[in-house]
N, CA, C and O atoms as CSV, one atom per row, in Angstrom:
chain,resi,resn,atom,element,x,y,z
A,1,UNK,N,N,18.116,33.582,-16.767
A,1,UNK,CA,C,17.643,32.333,-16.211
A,1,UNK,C,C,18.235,32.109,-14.829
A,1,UNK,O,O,19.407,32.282,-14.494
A,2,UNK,N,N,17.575,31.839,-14.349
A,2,UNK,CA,C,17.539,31.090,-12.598
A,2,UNK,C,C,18.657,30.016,-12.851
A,2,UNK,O,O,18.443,29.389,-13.889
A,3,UNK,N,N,19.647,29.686,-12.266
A,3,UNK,CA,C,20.871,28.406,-11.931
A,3,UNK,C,C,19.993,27.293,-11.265
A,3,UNK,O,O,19.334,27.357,-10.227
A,4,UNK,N,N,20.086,26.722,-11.747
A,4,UNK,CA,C,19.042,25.174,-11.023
A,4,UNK,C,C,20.860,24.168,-10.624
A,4,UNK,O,O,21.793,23.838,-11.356
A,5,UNK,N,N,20.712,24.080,-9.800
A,5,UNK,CA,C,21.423,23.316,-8.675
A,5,UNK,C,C,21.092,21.787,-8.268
A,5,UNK,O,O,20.028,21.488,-7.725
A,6,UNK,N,N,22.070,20.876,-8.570
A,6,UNK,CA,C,21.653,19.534,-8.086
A,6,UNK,C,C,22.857,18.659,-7.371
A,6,UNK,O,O,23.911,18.656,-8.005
A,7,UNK,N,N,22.839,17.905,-6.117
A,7,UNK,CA,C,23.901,17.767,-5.418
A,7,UNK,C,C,23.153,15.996,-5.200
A,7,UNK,O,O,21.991,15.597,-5.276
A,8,UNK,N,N,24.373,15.336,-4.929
A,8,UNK,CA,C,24.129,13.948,-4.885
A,8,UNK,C,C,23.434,13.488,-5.872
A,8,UNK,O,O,22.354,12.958,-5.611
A,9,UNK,N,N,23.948,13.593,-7.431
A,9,UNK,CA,C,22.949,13.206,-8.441
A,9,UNK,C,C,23.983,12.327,-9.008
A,9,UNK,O,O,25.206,12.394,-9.129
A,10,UNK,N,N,22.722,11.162,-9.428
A,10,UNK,CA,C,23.717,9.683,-10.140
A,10,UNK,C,C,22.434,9.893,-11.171
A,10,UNK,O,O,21.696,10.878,-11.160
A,11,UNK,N,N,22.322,8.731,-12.082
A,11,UNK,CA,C,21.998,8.843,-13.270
A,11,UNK,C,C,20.037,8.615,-13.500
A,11,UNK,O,O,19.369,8.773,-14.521
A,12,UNK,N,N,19.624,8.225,-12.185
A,12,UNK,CA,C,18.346,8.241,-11.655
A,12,UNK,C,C,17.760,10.017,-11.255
A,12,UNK,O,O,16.946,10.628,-11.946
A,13,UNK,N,N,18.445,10.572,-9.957
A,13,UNK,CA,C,17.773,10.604,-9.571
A,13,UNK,C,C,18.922,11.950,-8.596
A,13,UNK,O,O,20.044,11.455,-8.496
A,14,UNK,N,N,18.877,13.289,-7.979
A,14,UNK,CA,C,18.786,13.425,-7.303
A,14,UNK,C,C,18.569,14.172,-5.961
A,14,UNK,O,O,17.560,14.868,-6.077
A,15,UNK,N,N,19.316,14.336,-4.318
A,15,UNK,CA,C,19.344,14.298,-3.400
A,15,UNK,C,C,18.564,15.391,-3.239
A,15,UNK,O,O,17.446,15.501,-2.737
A,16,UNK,N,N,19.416,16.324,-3.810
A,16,UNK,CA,C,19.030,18.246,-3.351
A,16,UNK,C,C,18.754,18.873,-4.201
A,16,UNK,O,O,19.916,19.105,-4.533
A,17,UNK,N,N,18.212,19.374,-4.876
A,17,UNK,CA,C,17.639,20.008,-5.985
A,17,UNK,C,C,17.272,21.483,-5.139
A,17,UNK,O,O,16.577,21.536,-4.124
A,18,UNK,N,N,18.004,22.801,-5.915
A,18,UNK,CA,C,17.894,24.112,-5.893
A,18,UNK,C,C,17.698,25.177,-6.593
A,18,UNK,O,O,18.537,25.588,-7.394
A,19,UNK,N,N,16.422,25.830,-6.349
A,19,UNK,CA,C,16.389,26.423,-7.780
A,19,UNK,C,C,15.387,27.740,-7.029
A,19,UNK,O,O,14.503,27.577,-6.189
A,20,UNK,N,N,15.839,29.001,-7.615
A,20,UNK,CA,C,15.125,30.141,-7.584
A,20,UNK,C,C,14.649,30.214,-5.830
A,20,UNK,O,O,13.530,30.607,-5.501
A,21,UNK,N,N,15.770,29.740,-4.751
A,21,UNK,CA,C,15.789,30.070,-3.545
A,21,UNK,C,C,14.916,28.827,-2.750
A,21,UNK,O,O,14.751,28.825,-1.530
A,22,UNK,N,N,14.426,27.847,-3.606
A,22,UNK,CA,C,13.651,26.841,-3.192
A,22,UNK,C,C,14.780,25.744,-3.134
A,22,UNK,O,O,15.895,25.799,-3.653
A,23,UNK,N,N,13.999,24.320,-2.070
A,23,UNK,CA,C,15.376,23.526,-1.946
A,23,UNK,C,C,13.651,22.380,-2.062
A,23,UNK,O,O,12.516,22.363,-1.586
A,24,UNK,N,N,14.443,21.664,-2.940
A,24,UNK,CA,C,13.661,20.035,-2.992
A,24,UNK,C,C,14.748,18.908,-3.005
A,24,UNK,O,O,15.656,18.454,-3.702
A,25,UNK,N,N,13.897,18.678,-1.428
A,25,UNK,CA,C,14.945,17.032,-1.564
A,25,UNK,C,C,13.931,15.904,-1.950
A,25,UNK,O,O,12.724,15.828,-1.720
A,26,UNK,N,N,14.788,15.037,-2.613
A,26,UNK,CA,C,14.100,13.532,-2.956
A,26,UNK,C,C,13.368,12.953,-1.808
A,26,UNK,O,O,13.480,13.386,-0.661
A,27,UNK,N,N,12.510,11.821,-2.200
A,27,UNK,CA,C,12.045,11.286,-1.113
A,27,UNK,C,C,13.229,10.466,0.011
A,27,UNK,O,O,14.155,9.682,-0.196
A,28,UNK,N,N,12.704,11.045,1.154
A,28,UNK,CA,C,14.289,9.739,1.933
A,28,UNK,C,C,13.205,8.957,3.164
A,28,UNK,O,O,12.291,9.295,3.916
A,29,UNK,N,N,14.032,7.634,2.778
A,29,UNK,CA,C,13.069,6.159,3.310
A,29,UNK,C,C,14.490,5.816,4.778
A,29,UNK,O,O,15.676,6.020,4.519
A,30,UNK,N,N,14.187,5.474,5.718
A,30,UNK,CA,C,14.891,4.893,6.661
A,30,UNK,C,C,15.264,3.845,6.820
A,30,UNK,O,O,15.437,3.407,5.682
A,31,UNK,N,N,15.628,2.788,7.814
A,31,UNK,CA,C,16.670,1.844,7.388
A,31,UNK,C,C,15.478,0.770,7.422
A,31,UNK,O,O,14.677,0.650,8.350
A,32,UNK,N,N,15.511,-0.127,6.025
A,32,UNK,CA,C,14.489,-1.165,5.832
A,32,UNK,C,C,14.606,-2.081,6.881
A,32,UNK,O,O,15.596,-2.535,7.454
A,33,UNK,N,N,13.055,-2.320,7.063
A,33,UNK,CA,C,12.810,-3.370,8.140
A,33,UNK,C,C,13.015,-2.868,9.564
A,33,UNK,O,O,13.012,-3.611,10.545
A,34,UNK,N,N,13.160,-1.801,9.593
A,34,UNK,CA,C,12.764,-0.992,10.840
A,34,UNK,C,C,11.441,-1.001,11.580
A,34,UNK,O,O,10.554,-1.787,11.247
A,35,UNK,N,N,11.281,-0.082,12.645
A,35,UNK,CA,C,9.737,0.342,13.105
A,35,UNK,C,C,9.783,1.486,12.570
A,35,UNK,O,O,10.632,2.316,12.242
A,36,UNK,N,N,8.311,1.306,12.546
A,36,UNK,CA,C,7.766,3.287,11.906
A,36,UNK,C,C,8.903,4.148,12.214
A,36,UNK,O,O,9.793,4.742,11.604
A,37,UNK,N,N,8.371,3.911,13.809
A,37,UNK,CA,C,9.271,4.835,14.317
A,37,UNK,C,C,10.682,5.598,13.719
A,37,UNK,O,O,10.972,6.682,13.212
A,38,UNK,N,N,11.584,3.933,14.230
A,38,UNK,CA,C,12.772,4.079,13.584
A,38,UNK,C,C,12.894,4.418,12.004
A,38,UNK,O,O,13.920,5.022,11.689
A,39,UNK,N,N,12.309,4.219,11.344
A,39,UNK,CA,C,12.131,4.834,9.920
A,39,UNK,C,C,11.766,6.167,9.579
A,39,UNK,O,O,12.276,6.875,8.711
A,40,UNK,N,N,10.836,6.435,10.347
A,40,UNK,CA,C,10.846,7.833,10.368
A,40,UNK,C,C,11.660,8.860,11.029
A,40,UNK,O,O,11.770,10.053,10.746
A,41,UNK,N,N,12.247,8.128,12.024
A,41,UNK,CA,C,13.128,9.170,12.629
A,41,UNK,C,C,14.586,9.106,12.019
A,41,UNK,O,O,15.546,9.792,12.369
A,42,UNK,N,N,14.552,8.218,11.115
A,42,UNK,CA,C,16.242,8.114,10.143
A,42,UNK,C,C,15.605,9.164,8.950
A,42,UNK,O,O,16.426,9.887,8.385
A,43,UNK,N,N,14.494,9.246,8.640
A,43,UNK,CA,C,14.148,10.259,7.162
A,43,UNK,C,C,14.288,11.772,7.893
A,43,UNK,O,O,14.754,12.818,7.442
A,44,UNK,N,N,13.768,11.499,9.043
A,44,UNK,CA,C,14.031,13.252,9.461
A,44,UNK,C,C,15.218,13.190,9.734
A,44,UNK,O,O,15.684,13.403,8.614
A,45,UNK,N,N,16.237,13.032,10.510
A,45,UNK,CA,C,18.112,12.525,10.506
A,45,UNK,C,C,18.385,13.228,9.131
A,45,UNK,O,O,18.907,14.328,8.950
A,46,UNK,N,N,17.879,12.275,8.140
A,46,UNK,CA,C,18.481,12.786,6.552
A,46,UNK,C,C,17.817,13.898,6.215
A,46,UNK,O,O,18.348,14.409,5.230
A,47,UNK,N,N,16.923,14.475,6.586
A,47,UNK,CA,C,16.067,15.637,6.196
A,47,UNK,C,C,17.351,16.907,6.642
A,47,UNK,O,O,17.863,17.616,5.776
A,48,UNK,N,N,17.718,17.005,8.135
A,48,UNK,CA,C,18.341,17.500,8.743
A,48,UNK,C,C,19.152,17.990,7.974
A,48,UNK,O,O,19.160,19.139,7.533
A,49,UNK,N,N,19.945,17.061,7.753
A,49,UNK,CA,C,21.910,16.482,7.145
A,49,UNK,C,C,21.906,17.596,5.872
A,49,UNK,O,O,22.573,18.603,5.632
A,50,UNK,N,N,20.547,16.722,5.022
A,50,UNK,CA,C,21.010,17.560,3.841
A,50,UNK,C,C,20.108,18.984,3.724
A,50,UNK,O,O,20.560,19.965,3.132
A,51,UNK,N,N,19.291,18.978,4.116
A,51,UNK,CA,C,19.269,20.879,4.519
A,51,UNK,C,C,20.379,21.432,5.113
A,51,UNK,O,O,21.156,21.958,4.316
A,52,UNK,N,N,20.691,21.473,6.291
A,52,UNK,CA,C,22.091,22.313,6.681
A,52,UNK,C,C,23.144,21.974,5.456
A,52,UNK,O,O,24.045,22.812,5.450
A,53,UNK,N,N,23.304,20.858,4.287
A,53,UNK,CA,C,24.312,21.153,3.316
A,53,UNK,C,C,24.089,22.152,2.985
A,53,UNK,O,O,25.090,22.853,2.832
A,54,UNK,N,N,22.699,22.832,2.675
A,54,UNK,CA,C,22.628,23.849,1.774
A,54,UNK,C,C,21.910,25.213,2.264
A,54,UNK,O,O,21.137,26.093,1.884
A,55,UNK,N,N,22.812,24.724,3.539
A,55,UNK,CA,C,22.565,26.365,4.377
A,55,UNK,C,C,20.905,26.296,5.209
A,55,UNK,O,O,20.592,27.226,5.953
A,56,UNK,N,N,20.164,25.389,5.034
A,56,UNK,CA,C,18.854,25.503,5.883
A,56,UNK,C,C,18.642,24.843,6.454
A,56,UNK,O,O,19.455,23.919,6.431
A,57,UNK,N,N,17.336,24.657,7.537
A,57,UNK,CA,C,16.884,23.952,8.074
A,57,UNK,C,C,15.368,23.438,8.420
A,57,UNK,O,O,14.489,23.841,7.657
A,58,UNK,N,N,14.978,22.571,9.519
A,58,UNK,CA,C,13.503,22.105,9.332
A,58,UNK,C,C,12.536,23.170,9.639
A,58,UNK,O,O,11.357,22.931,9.381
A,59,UNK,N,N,13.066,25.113,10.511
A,59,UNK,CA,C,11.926,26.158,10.318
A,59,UNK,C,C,11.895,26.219,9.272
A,59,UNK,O,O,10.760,26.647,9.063
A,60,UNK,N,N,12.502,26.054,8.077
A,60,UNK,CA,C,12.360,26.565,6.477
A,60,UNK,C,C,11.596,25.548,5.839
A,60,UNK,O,O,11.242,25.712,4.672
A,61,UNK,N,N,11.324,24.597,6.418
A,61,UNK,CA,C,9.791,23.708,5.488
A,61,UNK,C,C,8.697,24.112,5.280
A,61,UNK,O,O,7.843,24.164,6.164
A,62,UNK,N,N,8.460,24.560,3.800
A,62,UNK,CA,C,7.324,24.978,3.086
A,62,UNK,C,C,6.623,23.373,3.114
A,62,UNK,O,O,6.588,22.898,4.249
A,63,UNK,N,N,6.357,22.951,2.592
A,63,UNK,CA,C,5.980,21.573,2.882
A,63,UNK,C,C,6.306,19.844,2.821
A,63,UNK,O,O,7.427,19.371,2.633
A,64,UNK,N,N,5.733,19.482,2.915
A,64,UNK,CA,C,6.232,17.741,3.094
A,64,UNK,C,C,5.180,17.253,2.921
A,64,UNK,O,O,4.104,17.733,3.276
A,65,UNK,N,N,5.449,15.710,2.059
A,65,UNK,CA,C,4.543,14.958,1.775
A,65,UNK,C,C,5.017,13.379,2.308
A,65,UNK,O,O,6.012,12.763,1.928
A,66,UNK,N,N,3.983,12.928,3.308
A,66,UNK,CA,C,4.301,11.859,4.108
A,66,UNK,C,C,3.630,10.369,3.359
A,66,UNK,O,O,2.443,10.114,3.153
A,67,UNK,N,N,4.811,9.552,3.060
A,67,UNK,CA,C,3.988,7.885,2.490
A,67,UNK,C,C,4.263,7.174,3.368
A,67,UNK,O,O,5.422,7.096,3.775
A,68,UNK,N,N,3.159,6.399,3.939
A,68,UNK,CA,C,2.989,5.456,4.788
A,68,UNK,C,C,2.851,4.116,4.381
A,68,UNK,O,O,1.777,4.059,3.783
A,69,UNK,N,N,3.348,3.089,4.397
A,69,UNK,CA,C,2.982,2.006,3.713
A,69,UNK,C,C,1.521,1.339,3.586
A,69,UNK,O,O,1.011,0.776,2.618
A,70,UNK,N,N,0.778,1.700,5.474
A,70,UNK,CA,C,-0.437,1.681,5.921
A,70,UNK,C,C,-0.324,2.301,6.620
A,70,UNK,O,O,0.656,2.427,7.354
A,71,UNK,N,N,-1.732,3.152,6.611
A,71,UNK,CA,C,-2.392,4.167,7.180
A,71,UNK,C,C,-2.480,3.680,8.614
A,71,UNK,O,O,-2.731,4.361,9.608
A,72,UNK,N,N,-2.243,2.459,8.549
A,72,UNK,CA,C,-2.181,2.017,10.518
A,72,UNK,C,C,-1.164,2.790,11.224
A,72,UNK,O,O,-1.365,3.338,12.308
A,73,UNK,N,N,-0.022,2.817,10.552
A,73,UNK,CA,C,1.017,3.735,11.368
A,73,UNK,C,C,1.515,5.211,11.736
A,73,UNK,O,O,2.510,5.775,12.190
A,74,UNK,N,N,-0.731,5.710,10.919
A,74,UNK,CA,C,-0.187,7.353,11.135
A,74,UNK,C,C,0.362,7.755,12.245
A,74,UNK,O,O,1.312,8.535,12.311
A,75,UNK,N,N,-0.341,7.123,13.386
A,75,UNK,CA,C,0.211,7.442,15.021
A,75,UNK,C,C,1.424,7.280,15.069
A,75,UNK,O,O,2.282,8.148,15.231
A,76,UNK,N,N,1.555,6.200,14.937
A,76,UNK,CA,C,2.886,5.693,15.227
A,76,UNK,C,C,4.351,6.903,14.307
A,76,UNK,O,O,5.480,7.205,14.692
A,77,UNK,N,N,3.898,7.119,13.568
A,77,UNK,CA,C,4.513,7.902,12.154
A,77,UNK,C,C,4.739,9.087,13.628
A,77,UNK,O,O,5.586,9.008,14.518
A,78,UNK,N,N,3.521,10.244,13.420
A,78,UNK,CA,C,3.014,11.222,14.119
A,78,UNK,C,C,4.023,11.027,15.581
A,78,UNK,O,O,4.904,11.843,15.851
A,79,UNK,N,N,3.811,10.163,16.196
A,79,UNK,CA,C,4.566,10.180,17.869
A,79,UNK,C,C,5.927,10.681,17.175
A,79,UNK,O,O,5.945,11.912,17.196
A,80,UNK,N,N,7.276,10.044,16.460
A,80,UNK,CA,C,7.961,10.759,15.583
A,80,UNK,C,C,7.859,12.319,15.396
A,80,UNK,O,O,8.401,13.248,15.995
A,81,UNK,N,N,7.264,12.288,14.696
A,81,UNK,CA,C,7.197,13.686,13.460
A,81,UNK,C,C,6.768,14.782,14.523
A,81,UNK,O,O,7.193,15.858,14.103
A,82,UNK,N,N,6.259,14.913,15.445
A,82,UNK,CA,C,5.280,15.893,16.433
A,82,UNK,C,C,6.102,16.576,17.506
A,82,UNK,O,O,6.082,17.712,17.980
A,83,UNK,N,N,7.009,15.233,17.779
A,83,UNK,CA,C,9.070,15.749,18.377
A,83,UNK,C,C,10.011,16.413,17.828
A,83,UNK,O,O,10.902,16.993,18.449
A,84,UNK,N,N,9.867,16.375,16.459
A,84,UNK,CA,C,10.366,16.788,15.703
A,84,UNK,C,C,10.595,18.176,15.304
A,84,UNK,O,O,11.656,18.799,15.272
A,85,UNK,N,N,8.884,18.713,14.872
A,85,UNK,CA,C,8.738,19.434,13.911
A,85,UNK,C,C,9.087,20.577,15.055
A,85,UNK,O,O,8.979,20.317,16.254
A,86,UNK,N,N,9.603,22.131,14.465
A,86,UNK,CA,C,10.065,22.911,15.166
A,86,UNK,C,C,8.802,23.690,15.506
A,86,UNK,O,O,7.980,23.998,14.643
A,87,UNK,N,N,8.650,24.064,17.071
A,87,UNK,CA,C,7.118,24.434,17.294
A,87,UNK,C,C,7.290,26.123,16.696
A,87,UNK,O,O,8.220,26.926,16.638
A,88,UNK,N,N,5.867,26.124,16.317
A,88,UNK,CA,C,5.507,27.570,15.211
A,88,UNK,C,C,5.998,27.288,14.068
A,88,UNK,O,O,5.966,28.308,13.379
A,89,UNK,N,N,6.544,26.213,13.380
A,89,UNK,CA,C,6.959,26.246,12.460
A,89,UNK,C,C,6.691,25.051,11.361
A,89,UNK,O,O,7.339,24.839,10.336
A,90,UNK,N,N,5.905,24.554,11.707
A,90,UNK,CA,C,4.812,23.355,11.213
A,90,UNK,C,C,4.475,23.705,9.672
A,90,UNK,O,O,3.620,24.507,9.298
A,91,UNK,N,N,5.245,23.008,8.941
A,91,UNK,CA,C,5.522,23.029,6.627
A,91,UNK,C,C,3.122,22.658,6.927
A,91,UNK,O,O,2.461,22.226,7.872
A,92,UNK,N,N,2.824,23.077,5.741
A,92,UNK,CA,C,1.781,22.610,4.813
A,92,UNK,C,C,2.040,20.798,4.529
A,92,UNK,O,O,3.024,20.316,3.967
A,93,UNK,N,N,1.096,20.184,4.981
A,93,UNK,CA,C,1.068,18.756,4.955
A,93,UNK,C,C,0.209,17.977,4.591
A,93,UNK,O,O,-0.991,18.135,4.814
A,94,UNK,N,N,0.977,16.514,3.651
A,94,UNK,CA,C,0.091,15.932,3.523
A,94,UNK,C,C,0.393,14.550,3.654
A,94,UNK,O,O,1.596,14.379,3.453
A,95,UNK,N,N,-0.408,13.144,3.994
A,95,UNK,CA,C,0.343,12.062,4.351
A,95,UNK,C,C,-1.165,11.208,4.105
A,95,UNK,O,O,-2.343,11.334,4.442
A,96,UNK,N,N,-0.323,10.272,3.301
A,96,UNK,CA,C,-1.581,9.004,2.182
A,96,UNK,C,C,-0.402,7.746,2.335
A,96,UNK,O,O,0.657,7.608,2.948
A,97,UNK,N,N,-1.049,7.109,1.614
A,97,UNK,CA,C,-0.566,5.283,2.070
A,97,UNK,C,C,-0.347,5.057,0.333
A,97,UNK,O,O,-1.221,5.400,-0.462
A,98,UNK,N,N,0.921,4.446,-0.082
A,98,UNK,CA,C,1.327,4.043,-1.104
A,98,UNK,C,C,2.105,2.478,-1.055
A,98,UNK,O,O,2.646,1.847,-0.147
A,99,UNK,N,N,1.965,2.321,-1.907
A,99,UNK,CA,C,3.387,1.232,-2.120
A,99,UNK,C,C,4.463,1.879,-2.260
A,99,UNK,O,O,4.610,2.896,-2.938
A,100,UNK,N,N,5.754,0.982,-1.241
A,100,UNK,CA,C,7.050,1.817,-1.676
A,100,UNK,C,C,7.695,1.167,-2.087
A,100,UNK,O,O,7.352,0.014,-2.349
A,101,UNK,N,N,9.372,1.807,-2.406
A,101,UNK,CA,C,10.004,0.901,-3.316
A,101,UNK,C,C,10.297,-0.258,-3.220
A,101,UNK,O,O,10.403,-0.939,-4.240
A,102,UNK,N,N,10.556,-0.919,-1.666
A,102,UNK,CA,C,10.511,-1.860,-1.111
A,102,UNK,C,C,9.497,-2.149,0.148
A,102,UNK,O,O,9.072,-1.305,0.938
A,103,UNK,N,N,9.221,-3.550,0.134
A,103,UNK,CA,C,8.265,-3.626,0.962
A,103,UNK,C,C,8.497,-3.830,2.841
A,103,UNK,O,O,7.646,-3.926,3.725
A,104,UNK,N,N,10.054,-3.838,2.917
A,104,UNK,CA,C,10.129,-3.129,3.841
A,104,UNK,C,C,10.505,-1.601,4.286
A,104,UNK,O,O,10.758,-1.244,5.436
A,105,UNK,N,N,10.487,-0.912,3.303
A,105,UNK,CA,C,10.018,0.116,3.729
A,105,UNK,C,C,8.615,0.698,4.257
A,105,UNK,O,O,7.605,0.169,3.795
A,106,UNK,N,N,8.448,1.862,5.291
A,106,UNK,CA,C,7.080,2.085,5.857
A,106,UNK,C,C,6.403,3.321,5.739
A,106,UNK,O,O,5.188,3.514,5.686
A,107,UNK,N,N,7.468,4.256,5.699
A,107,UNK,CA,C,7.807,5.629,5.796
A,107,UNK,C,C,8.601,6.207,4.498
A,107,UNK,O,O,9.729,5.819,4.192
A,108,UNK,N,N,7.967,7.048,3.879
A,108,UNK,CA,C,9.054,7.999,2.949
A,108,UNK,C,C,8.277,9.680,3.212
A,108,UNK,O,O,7.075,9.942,3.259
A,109,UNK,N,N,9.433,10.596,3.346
A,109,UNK,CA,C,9.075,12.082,3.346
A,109,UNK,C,C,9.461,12.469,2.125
A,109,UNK,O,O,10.448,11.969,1.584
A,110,UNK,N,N,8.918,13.154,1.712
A,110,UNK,CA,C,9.267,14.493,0.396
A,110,UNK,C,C,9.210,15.585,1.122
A,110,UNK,O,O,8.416,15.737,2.050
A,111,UNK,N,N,10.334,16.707,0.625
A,111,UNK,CA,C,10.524,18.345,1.820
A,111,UNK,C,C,10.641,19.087,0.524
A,111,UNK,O,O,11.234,18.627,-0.453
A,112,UNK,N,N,10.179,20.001,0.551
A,112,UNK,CA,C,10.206,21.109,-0.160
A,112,UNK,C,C,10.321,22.465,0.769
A,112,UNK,O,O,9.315,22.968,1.269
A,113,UNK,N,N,11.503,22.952,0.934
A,113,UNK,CA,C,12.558,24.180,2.070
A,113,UNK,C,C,12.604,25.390,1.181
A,113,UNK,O,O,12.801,25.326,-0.032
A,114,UNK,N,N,12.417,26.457,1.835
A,114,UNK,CA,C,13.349,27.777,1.653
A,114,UNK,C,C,14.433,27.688,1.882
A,114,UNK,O,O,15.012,27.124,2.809
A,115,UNK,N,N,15.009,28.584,0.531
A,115,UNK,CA,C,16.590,28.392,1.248
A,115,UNK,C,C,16.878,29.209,2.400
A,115,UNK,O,O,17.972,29.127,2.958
């Protein structure tokens, strides 16, 4: 059997999840009551942080799944994310409008990395 790996875990839920050379982090939301912007650019911050814990980084995104609170702020999201993403190296994507856990939140990413 494969070692399944979990780092920052409380009784919910957690951070880094590793398993069979794959890295899944939880969803990470930015600081409530922010702008898009700023919300999205604190989830990539934490995207960063905890990939290099575990040896990788944002070329190693197999994919990401983007929640928007409203679809009004894909741009706004996008101006963010487009600075970001490492060029040639652009994860499989997808980005829909949910309710989040709080309603000031605007932005949540899900990453799924190579290690």
């Amino acid at each position: 059997m494969t070692e399944i790996t979990r780092h920052h875990t409380n009784q919910r839920m957690s951070q880094i999840v590793t398993h069979n050379g794959t890295i899944y982090l939880a969803g990470q939301v930015g600081t409530a009551g922010a702008s898009v912007a700023q919300q999205t650019q604190d989830c990539l911050d934490q995207i960063d942080t905890l990939l290099a814990e575990v040896g990788s980084d944002k070329t190693r995104i197999l994919q990401a799944v983007i929640w928007l609170a409203d679809m009004a702020d894909f741009a706004e999201m996008n101006g963010v994310w487009d600075g970001w993403v490492a060029e040639g190296h652009a994860p499989a994507r997808a980005c829909g409008e949910a309710k989040l856990a709080k309603p000031e939140f605007t932005v949540e990413i899900i990453i799924t990395a190579a290690a």
